[in-house]
N, C-alpha and C positions, 0 to 999 in steps of 0.2 A: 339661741342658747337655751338648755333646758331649763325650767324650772319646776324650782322644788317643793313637795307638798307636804306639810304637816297637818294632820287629824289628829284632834285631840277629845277625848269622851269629858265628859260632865259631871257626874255622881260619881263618887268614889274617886275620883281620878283630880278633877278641876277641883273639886270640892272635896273635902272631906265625908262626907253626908249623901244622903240621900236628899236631895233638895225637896223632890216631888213629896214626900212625907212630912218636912219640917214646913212645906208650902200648904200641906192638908191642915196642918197644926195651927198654922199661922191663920187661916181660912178661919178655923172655928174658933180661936181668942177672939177675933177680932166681929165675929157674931155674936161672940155673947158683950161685948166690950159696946156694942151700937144697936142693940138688941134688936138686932135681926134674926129673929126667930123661925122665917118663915125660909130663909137661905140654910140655915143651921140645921132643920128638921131635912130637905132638900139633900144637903151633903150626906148629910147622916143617912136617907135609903138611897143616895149612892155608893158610899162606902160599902153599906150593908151588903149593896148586889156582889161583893167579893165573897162573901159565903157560897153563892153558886155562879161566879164568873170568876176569868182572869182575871189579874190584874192591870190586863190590858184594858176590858170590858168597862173594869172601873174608871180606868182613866179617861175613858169616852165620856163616862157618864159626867165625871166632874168639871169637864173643861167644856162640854156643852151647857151646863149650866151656867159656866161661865161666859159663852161665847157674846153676847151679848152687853153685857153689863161694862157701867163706866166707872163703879166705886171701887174696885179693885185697883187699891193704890203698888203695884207689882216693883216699884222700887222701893216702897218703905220696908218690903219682905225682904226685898234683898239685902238692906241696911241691917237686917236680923241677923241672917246668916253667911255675913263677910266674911267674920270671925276666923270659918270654917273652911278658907281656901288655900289651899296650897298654892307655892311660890316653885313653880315648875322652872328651871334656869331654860329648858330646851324653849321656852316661850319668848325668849331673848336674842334669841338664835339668829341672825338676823339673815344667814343664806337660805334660810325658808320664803320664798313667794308668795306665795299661799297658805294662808294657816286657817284651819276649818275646825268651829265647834261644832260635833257632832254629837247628837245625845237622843235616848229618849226622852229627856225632861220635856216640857212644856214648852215651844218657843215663846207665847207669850212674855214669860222672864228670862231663859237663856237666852232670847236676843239680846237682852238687855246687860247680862253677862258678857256677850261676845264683844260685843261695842265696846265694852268699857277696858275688858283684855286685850284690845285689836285685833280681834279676831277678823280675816274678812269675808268671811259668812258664817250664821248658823244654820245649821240642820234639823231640825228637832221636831217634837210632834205639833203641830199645829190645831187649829181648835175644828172639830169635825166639821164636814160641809156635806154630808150625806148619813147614812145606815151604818152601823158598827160592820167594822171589815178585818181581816190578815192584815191591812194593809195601812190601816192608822196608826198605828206605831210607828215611830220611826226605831225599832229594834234589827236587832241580828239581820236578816237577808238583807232588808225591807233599809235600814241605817248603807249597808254596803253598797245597795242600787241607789239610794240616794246623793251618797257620793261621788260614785262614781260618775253618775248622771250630771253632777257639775262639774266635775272636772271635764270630762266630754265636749260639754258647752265650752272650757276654755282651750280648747282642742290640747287637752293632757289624758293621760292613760294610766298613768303609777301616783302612787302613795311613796314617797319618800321612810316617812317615819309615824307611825301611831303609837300614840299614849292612851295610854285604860289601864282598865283594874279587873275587868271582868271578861268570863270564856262567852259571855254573850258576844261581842267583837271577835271573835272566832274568826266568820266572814272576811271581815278589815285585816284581820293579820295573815290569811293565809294571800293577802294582795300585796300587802306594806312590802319594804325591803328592810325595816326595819321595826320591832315591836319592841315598843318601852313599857311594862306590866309595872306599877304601883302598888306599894305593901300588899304583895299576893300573899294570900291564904297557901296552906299546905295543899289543901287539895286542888285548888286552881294551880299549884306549880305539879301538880301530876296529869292535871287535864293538859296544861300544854306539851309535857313532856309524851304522851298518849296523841297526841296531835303532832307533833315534831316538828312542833314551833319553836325556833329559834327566838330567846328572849331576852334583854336587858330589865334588871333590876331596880324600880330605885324605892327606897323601905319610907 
């Protein structure tokens, strides 16, 4: 019997929000709140390197600094911004098999996200174990090959249905059989229409 795959993205999608910025946020209250000054200055010329890097770059930078550390309470962040999650019905669905968060957030906390959604795996960027690379994101190609990579492992081939909000999932929809796009912007409804992606609504 086949089974069936849902992938579903994270920021804007899962959440309302950009999690990865209200997690940068959360990061520095809670430095000046235990006056850790010397983690605060730390973020702070990592942030800064986005003046002359991606925003990818940046992200290497802060979750290395991360990688290590054990005072990083990552469910009390998330208790911050519950708030801001949307109540997807397609997550009820219960002919889905497989249901995959996939995002570039952090997994450090989107696992903890998945777990809680029943999700049965995340995907997400993990905290670096080598040199800044393409390939530490888990974004656009880099999100697609990583999926597709586990489903593989559970000898599947298709995407059923994915849920996003953004043409960065580009990739993932030209795979799905089905793309569910969330309160798209005007000009993301002309990038898919320019890509002749077939798309379900939900506002």
């Amino acid at each position: 019997m086949k089974r069936k795959v849902l992938v579903v993205d994270l920021d804007g999608t899962l959440f309302k929000i950009n999690t990865f910025h209200y997690f940068i946020k959360y990061l520095f209250f809670k430095c000046v709140l235990s006056y850790n000054f010397r983690l605060l200055f730390q973020l702070f010329v990592a942030l800064s390197s986005r003046l002359f890097r991606t925003h990818a770059e940046m992200k290497y930078q802060v979750l290395k600094l991360l990688k290590h550390r054990t005072d990083i309470d990552y469910l009390d962040f998330l208790n911050t911004i519950y708030i801001k999650k949307r109540e997807l019905t397609i997550l009820k669905d219960e002919t889905f098999d497989i249901k995959i968060l996939a995002t570039a957030a952090p997994s450090c906390y989107a696992k903890i996200i998945a777990k809680k959604e029943q999700f049965d795996v995340c995907l997400g960027t993990d905290f670096p174990d080598s040199n800044f690379n393409s390939t530490f994101e888990n974004s656009r190609k880099v999100k697609k090959e990583n999926v597709m990579h586990y489903l593989k492992g559970k000898n599947l081939n298709e995407i059923d249905a994915l849920v996003t909000d953004h043409i960065d999932d580009l990739d993932l929809m030209k795979l799905a059989k089905r793309t569910i796009i969330i309160a798209p912007s005007k000009n993301l409804l002309n990038q898919l229409k320019q890509f002749s992606i077939s798309f379900e609504v939900i506002v």
